[in-house]
TORKOLMAR-446573 format. One record per residue (C-alpha): residue number from 0; residue in three letters; chain; x, y, z. Coordinates in nm, 4 decimals, decimal comma. Last residue first. Example, Ala and Ser with C-alpha at 12.3 -4.5 7.8 and 13.67 -1.06 7.14 Angstrom:
# TORKOLMAR-446573
    k    r  c         x         y         z
    1  SER  A    1,3670   -0,1060    0,7140
    0  ALA  A    1,2300   -0,4500    0,7800
END
This chain:
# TORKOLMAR-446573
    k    r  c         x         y         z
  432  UNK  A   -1,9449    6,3552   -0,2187
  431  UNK  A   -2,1789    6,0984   -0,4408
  430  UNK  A   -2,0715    5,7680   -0,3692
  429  UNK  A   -2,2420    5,4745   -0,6324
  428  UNK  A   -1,9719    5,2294   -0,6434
  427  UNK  A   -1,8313    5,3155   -0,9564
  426  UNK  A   -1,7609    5,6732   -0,7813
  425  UNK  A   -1,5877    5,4763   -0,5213
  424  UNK  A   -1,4064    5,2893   -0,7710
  423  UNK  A   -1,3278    5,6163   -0,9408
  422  UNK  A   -1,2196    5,7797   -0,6213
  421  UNK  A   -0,9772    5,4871   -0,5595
  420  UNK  A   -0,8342    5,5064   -0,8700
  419  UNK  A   -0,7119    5,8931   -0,9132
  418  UNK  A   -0,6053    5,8713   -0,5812
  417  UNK  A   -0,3829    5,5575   -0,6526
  416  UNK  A   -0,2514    5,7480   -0,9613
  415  UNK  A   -0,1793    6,1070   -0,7420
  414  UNK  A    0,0140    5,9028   -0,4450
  413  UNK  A   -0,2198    5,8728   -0,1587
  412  UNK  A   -0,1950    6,1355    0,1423
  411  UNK  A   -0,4205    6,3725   -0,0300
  410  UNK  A   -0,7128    6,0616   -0,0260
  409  UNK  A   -0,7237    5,9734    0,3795
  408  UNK  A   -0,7535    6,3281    0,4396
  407  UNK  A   -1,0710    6,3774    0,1895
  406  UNK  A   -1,1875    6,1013    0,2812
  405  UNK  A   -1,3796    6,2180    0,6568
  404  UNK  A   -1,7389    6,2027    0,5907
  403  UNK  A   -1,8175    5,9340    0,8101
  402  UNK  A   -1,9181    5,7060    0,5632
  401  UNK  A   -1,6144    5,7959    0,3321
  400  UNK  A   -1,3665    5,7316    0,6133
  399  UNK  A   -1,4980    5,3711    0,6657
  398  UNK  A   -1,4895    5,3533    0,2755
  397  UNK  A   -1,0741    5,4344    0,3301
  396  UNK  A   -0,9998    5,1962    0,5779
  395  UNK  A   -1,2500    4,9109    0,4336
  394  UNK  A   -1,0424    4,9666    0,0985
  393  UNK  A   -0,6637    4,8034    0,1351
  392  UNK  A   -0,4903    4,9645   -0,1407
  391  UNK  A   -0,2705    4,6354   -0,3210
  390  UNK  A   -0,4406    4,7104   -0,6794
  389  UNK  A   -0,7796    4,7700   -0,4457
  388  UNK  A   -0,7517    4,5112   -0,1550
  387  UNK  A   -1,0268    4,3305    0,0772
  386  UNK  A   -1,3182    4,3244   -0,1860
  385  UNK  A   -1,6302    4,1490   -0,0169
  384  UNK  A   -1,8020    3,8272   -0,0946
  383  UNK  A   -2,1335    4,0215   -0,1793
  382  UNK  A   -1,9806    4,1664   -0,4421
  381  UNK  A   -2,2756    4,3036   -0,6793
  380  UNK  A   -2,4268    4,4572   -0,4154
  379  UNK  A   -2,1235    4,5760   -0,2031
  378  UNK  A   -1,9532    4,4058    0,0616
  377  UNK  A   -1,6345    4,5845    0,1472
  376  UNK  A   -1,3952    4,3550    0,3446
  375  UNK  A   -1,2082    4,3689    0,7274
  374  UNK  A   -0,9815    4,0548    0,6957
  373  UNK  A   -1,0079    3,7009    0,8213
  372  UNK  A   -0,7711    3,3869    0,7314
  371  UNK  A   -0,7321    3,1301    0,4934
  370  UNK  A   -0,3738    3,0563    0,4158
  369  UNK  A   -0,1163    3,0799    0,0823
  368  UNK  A   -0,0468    3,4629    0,1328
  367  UNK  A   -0,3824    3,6045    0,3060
  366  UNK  A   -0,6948    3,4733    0,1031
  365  UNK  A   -0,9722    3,6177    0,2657
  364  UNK  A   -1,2636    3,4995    0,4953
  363  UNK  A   -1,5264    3,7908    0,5851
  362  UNK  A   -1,5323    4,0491    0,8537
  361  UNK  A   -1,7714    4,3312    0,7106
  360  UNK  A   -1,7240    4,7153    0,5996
  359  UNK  A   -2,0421    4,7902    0,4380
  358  UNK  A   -2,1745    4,9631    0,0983
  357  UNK  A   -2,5725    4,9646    0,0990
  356  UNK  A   -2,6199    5,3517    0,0559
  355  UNK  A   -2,2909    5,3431   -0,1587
  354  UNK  A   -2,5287    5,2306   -0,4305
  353  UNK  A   -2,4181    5,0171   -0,7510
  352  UNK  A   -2,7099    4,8878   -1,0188
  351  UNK  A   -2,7051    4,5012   -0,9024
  350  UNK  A   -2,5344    4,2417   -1,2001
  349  UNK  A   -2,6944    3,9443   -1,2440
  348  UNK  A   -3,0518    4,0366   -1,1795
  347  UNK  A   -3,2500    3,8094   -0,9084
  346  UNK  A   -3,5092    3,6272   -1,0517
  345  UNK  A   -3,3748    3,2449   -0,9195
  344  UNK  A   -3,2001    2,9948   -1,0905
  343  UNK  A   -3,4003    2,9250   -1,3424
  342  UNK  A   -3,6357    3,1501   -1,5073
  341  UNK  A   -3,5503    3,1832   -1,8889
  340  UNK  A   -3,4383    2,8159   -1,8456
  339  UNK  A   -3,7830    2,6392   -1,7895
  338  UNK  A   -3,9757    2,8662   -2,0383
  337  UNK  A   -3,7153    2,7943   -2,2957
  336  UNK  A   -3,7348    2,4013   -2,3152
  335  UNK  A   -4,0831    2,3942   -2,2369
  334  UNK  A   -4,1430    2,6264   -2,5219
  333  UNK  A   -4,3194    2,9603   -2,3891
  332  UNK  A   -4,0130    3,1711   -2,5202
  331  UNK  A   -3,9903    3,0303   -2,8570
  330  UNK  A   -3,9217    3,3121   -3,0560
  329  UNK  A   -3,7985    3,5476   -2,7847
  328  UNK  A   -3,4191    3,3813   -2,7738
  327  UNK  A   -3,2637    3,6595   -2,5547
  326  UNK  A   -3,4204    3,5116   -2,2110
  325  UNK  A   -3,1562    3,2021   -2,2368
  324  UNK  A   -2,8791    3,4272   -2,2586
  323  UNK  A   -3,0235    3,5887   -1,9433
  322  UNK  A   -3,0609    3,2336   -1,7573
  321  UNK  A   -2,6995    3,1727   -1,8729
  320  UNK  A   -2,5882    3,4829   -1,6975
  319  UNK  A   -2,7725    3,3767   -1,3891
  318  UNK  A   -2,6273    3,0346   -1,3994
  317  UNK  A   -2,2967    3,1326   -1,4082
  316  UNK  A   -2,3355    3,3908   -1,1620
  315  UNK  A   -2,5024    3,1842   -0,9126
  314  UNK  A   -2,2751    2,8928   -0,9320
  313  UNK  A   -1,9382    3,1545   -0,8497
  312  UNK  A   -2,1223    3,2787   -0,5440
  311  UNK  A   -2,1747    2,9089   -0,4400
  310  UNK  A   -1,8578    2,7756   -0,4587
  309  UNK  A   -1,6938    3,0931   -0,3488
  308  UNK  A   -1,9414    3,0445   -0,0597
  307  UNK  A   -1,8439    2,6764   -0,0074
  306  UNK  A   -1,4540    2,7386   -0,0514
  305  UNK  A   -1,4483    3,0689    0,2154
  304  UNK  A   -1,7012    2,8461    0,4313
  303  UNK  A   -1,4665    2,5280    0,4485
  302  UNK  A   -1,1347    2,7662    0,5413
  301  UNK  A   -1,3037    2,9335    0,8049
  300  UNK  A   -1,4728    2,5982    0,9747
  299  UNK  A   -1,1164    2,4576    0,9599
  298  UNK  A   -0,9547    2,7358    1,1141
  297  UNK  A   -0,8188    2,5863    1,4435
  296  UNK  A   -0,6838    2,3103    1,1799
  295  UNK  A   -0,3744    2,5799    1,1034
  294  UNK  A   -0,1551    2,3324    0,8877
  293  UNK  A   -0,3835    2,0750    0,6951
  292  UNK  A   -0,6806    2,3212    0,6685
  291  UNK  A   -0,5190    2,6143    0,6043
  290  UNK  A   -0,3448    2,4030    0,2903
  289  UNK  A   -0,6042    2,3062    0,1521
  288  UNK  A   -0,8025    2,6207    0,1898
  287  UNK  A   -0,4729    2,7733    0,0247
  286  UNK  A   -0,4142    2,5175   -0,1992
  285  UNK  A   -0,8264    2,5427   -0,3043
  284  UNK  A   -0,8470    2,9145   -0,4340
  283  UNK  A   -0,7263    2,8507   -0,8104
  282  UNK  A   -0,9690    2,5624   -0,8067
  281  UNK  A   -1,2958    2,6986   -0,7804
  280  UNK  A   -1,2085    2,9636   -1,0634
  279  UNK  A   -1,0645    2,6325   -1,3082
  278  UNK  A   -1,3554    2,4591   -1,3205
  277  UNK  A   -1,5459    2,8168   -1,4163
  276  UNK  A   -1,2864    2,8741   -1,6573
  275  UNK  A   -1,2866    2,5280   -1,8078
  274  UNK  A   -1,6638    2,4836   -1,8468
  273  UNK  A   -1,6995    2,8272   -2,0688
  272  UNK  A   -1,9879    3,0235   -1,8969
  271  UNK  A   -2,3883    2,9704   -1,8702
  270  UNK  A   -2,4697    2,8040   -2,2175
  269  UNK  A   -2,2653    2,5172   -2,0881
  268  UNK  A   -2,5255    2,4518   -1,7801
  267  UNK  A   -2,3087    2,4353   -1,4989
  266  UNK  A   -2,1273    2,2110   -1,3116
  265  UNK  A   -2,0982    2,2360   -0,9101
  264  UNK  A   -1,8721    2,1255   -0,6921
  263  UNK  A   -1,7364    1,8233   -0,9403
  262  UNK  A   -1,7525    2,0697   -1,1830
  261  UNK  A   -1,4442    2,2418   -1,0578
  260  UNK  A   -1,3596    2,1351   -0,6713
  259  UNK  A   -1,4418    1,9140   -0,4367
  258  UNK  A   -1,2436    1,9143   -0,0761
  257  UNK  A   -1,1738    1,6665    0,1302
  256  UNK  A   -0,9836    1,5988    0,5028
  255  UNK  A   -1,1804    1,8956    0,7405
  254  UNK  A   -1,4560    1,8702    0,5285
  253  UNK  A   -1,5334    2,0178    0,1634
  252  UNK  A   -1,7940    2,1274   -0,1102
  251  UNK  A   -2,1036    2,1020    0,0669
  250  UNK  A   -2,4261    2,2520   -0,0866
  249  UNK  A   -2,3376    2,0451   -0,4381
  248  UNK  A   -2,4816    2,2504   -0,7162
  247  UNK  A   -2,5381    2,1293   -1,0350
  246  UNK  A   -2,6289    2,2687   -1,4048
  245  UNK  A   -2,7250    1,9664   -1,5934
  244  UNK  A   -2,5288    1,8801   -1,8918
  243  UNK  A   -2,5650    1,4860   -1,9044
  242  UNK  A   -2,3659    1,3224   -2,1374
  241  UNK  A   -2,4192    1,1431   -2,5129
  240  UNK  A   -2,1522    1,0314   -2,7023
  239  UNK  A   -2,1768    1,0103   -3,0934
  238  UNK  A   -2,0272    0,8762   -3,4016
  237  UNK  A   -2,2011    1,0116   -3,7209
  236  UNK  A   -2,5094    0,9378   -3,9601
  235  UNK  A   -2,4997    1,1940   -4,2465
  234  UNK  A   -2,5669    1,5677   -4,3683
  233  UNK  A   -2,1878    1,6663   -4,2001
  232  UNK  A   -2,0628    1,4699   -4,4805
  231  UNK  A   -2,2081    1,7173   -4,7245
  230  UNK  A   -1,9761    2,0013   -4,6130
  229  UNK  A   -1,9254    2,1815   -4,2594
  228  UNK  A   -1,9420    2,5428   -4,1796
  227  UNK  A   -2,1878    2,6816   -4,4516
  226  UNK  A   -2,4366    2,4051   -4,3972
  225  UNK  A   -2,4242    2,3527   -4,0587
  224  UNK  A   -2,5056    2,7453   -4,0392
  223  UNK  A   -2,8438    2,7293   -4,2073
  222  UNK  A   -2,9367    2,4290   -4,0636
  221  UNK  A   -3,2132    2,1364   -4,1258
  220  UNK  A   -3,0274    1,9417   -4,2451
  219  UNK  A   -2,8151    1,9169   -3,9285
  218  UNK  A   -3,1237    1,8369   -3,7349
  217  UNK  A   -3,1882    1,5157   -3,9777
  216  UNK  A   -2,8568    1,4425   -3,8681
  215  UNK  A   -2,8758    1,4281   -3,5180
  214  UNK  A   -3,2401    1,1563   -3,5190
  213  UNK  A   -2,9734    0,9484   -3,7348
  212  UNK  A   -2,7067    0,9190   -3,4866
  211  UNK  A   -3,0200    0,9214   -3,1962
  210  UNK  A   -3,1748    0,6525   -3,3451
  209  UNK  A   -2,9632    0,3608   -3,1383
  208  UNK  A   -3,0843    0,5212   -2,8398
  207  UNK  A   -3,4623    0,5917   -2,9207
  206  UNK  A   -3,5865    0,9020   -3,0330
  205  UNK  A   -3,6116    1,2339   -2,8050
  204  UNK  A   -3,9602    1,3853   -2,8965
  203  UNK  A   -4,0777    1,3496   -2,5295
  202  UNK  A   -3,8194    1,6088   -2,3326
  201  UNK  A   -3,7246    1,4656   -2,0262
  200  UNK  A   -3,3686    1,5309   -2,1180
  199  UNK  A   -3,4768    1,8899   -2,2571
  198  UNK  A   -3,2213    1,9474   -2,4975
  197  UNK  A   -2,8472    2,0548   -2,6153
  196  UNK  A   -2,7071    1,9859   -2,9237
  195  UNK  A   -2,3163    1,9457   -3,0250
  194  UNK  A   -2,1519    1,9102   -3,3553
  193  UNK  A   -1,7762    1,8606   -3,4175
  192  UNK  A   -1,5696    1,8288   -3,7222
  191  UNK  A   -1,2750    1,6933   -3,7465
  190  UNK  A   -1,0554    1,8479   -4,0987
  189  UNK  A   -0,7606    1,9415   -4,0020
  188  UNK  A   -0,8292    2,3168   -3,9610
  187  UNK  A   -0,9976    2,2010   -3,6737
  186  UNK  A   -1,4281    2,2343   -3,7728
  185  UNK  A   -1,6969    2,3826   -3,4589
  184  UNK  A   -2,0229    2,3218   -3,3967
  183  UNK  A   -2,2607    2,4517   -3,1158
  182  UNK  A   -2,6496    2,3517   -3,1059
  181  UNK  A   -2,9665    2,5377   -2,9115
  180  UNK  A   -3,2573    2,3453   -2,7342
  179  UNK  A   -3,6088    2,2485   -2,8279
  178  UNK  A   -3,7262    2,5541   -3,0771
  177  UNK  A   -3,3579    2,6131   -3,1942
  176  UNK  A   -3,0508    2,8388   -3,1166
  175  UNK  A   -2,7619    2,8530   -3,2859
  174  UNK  A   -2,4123    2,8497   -3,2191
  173  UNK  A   -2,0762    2,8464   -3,4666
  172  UNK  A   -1,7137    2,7780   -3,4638
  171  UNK  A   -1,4683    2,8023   -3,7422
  170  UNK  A   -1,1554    2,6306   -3,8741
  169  UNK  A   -1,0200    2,6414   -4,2543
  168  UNK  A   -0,9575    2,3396   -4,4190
  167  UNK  A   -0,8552    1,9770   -4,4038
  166  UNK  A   -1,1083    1,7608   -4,5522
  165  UNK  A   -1,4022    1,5672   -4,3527
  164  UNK  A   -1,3806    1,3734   -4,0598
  163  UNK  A   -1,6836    1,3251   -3,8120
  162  UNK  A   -1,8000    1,3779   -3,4598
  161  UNK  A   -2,1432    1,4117   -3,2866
  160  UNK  A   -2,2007    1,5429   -2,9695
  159  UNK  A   -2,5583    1,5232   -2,7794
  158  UNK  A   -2,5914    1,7190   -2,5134
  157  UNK  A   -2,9023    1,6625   -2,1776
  156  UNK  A   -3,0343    1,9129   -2,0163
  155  UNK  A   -3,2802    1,8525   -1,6619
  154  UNK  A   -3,3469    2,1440   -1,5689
  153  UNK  A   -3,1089    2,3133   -1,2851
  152  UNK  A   -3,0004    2,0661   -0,9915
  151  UNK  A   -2,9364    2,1930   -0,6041
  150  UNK  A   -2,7285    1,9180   -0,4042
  149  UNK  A   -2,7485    1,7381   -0,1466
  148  UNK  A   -2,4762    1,4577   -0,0344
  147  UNK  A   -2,2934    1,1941   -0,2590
  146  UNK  A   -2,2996    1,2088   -0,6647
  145  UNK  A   -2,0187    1,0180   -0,6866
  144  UNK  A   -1,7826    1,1955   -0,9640
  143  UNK  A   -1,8208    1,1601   -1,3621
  142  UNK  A   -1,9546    1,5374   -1,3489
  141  UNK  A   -1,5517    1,6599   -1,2903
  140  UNK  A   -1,3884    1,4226   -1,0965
  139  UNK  A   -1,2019    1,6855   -0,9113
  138  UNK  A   -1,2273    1,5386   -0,6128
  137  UNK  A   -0,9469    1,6245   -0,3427
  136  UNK  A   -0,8746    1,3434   -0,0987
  135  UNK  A   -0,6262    1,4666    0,2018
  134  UNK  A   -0,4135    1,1839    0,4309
  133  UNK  A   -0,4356    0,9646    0,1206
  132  UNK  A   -0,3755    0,5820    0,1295
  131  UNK  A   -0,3675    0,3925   -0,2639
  130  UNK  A   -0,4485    0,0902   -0,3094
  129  UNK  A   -0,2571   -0,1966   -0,5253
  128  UNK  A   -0,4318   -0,3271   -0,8455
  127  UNK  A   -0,4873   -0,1104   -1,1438
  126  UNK  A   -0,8593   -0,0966   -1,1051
  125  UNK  A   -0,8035    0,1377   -0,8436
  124  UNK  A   -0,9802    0,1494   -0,4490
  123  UNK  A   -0,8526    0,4697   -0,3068
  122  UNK  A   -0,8586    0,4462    0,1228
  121  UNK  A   -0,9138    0,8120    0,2494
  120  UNK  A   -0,7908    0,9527    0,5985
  119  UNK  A   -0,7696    0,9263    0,9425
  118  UNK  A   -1,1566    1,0932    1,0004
  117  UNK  A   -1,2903    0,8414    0,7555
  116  UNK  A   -1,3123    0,7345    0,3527
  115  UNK  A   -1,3406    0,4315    0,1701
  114  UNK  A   -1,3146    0,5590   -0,2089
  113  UNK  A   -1,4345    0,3331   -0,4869
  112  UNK  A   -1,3494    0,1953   -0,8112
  111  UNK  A   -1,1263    0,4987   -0,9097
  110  UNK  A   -0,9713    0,3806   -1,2855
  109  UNK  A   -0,6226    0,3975   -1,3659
  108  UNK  A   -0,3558    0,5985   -1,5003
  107  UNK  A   -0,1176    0,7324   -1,2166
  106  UNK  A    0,0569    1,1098   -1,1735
  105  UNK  A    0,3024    1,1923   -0,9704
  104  UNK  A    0,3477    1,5533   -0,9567
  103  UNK  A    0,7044    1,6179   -1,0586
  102  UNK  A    0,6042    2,0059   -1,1515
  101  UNK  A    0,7307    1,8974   -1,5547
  100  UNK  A    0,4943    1,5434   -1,4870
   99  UNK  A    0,2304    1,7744   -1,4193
   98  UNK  A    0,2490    1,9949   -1,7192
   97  UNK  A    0,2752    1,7201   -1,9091
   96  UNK  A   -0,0301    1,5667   -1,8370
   95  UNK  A   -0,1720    1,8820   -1,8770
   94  UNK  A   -0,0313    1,8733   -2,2355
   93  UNK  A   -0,2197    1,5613   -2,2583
   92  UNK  A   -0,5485    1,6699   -2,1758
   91  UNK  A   -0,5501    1,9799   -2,4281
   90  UNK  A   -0,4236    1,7349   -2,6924
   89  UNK  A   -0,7118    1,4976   -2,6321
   88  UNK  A   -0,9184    1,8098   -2,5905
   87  UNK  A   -0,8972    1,9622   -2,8995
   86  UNK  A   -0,9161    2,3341   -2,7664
   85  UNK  A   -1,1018    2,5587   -3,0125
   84  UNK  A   -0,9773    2,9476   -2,8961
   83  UNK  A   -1,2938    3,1542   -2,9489
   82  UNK  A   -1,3899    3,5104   -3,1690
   81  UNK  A   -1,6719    3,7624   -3,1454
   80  UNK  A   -1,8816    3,9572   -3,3993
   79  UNK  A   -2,0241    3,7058   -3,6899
   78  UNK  A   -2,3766    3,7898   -3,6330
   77  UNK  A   -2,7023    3,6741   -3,7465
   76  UNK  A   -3,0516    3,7671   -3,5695
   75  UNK  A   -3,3120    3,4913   -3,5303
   74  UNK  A   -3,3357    3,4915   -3,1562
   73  UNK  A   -2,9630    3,3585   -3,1854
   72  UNK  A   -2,7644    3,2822   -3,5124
   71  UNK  A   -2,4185    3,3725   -3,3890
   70  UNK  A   -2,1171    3,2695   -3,5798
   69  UNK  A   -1,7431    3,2812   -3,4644
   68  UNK  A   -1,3929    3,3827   -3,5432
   67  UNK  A   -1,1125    3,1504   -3,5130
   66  UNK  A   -0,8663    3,2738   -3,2131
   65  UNK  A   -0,5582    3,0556   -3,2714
   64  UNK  A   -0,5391    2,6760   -3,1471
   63  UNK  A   -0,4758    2,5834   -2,7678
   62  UNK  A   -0,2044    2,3417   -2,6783
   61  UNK  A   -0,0119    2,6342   -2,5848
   60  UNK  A   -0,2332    2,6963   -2,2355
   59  UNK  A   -0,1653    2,3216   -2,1754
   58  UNK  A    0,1755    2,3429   -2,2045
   57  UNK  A    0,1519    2,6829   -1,9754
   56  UNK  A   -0,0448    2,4854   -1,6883
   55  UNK  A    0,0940    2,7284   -1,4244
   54  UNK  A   -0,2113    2,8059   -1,3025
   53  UNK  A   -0,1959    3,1487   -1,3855
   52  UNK  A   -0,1459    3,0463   -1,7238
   51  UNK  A   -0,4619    2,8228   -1,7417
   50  UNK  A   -0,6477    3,1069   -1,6046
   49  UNK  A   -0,5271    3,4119   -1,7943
   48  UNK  A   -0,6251    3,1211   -2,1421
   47  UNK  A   -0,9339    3,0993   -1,9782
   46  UNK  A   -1,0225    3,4828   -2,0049
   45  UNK  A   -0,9285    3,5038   -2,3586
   44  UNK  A   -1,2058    3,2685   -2,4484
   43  UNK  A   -1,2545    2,9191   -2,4943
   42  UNK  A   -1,3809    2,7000   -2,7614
   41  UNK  A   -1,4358    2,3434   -2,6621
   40  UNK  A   -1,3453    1,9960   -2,8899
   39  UNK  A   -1,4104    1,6390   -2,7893
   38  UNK  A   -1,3113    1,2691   -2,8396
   37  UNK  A   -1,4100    1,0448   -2,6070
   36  UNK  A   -1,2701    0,8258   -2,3178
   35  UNK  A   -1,0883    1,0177   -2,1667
   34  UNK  A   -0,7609    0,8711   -2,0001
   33  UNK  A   -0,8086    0,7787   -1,6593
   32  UNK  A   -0,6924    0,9769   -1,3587
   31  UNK  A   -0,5115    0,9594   -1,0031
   30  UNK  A   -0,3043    1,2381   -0,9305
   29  UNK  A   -0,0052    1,2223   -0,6573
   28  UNK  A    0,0764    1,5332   -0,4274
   27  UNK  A    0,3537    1,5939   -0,1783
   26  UNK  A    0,3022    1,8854   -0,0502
   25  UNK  A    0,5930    2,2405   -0,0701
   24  UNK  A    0,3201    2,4629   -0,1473
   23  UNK  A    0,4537    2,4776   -0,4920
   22  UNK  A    0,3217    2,1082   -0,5393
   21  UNK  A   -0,0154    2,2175   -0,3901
   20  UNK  A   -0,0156    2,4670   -0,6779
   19  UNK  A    0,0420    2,1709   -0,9374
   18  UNK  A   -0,1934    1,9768   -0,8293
   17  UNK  A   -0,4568    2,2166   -0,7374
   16  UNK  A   -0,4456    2,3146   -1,1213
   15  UNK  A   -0,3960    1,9761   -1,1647
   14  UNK  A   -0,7518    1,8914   -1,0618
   13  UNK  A   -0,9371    2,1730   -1,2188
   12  UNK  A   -0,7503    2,1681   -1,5199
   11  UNK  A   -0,8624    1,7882   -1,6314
   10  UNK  A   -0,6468    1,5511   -1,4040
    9  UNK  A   -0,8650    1,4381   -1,1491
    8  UNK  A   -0,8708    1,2161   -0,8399
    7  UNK  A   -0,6283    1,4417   -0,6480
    6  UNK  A   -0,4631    1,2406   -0,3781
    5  UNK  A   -0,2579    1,4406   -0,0706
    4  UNK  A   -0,0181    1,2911    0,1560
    3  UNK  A    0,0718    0,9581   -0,0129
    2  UNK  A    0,1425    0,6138    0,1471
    1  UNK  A    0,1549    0,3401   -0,0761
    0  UNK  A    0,0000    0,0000    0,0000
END
């Protein structure tokens, strides 16, 4: 039996993300993972390429493909005004395979068969053989992981991916919405070609399983955009994986010896945000609850409610943006498919207009070096979590001064650029001298 400190079950870029920044912590870290067992492509934006570098996953972060520009066809209106990043994730996987083997993460191919867990640690069942004993279990598992404890669940969605091989050409991307559901497709400039709807699972008109290769291509015919991205190929039978793509929200993310992280804390609908960036935003923050709760155990219930309402907060905005994207599409708005989407989560707008009325200095959990611990935050509207530091300007100090009328002092002895920025955030925020 091999002794190990911490196991991450996990290597997509949620779990060596917290790999590889529990390796800089100085822990020593193995990763258990199987190899995927599909083929798939994603397009990401600019904003999870910052991630994947400040993760450190910089192989994985050059795996990615040139900016390709994309097509909208969405509440009937056509536009061509926004670019992606198409990942083939194969590649993508293995470059973060490389990236951990680079850190000297340890890193073992087999399948988790089950995990016997208690207050002295975790027990990894493989299909490899020998078992592995963990002191720390993170699971990063992505949807694949047990589906233990309550949880919140959006509608019930369910994708259906396609994949074929025509001739090498130029790439693209493209996204439509539909009366059921909405499709994205994308073509490498070597030719694969990927096609992708998303539906109702419950929904009635869903064929059965071995007619779901043709059911996919009748839909393709019946597309504008399939037929200026793809060729005639795309108009027949192809290979295809079905998966759920429920939004998911597990309401506890960690105990004093486990933490869950990236979709395997919560998954979200993939209208709602790019999958990668959102995996990778509960990750960044989990060496440093990790670590707080290995080395200062006095703040255990700290460290488990900065992760669970980062968890949470993070959810919420995903799923509220992809409720808005979801109101856009007026044609079909009283379709079951629609109707149930337009109003879940909640009715609560995604962004709150600002108002220093409601600004408040608070104690919340904060990241301070590489532990939790507890800081004097603004909570505002739209940042419920608090902001502790401005650029490196700590702000409760200064929006203390503003409620009692006092900032003009606390401004003249800032250099002129910090000024200049701290009275536009506070103008952002609604305060009116």
């Amino acid at each position: 039996m091999t002794e190990l400190s911490i196991a991450v079950l996990g290597a997509g870029p949620a779990g060596a993300a917290v790999a590889l920044g529990l390796r800089r912590l100085g822990y020593q870290t193995c990763v258990v993972s199987e190899w995927r067992r599909f083929a798939a492509v994603e397009g990401v934006s600019q904003r999870v390429l910052d991630g994947l570098r400040q993760a450190g996953l910089e192989r994985a972060l050059a795996s990615a493909d040139a900016p390709t520009p994309r097509k909208v066809l969405w509440n009937g209106d056509g536009q061509s005004i926004n670019q992606e990043c198409l990942l083939d994730r194969p590649r993508f996987d293995a470059a973060i395979r490389e990236d951990l083997y680079a850190a000297g993460v340890a890193v073992i191919e087999a399948r988790v068969l089950r995990v016997e867990s208690s207050a002295d640690g975790h027990l990894i069942h493989l299909d490899s053989g020998e078992p592995l004993r963990a002191d720390f279990l993170v699971e990063a598992r992505g949807r694949q992981a047990p589906l233990a404890g309550g949880r919140l669940r959006g509608p019930e969605t369910l994708s259906l991916l396609n994949q074929w091989q025509e001739s090498p050409g130029r790439p693209g991307s493209a996204v439509e919405s539909l009366a059921d559901g909405w499709s994205w497709m994308a073509r490498l400039a070597d030719g694969r070609c990927y096609w992708q709807v998303t539906l109702d699972a419950n929904s009635g008109e869903l064929p059965a399983k071995d007619e779901l290769s043709a059911y996919c291509a009748r839909r393709r015919g019946d597309s504008v955009l399939v037929r200026r991205l793809f060729g005639d190929v795309a108009l027949q039978p192809a290979s295809l994986h079905a998966r759920s793509s429920t939004a998911i929200l597990f309401h506890e993310a960690g105990g004093p010896n486990w933490l869950r992280v990236g979709d395997a804390a919560m998954a979200v609908d993939p209208l709602s945000g790019n999958g990668i960036f959102q995996s990778l935003s509960s990750a960044l923050q989990a060496p440093a609850v990790i670590n707080t709760l290995l080395q200062c155990p006095e703040r255990a219930d700290l460290a488990q409610r900065f992760h669970q309402q980062r968890v949470e907060q993070l959810f919420l905005r995903f799923a509220r943006t992809g409720r808005d994207f979801y109101a856009m599409e007026q044609r079909w708005s009283e379709q079951p498919f629609w109707r149930d989407r337009r109003q879940w989560p909640d009715a609560e707008p995604l962004h709150t207009p600002p108002d220093f009325g409601q600004v408040r200095v608070q104690r919340l959990p904060v990241i301070r070096g590489d532990l939790i611990d507890e800081a004097e935050v603004v909570v505002t509207a739209d940042q419920p979590l608090g902001i502790w530091h401005l650029q490196g300007i700590e702000l409760a100090p200064i929006v203390r001064s503003a409620l009692r009328g006092e900032l003009e002092p606390v401004l003249v002895a800032l250099p002129v650029e910090q000024r200049r920025m701290v009275q536009g955030w506070l103008l952002g925020q609604g305060y009116r001298p």
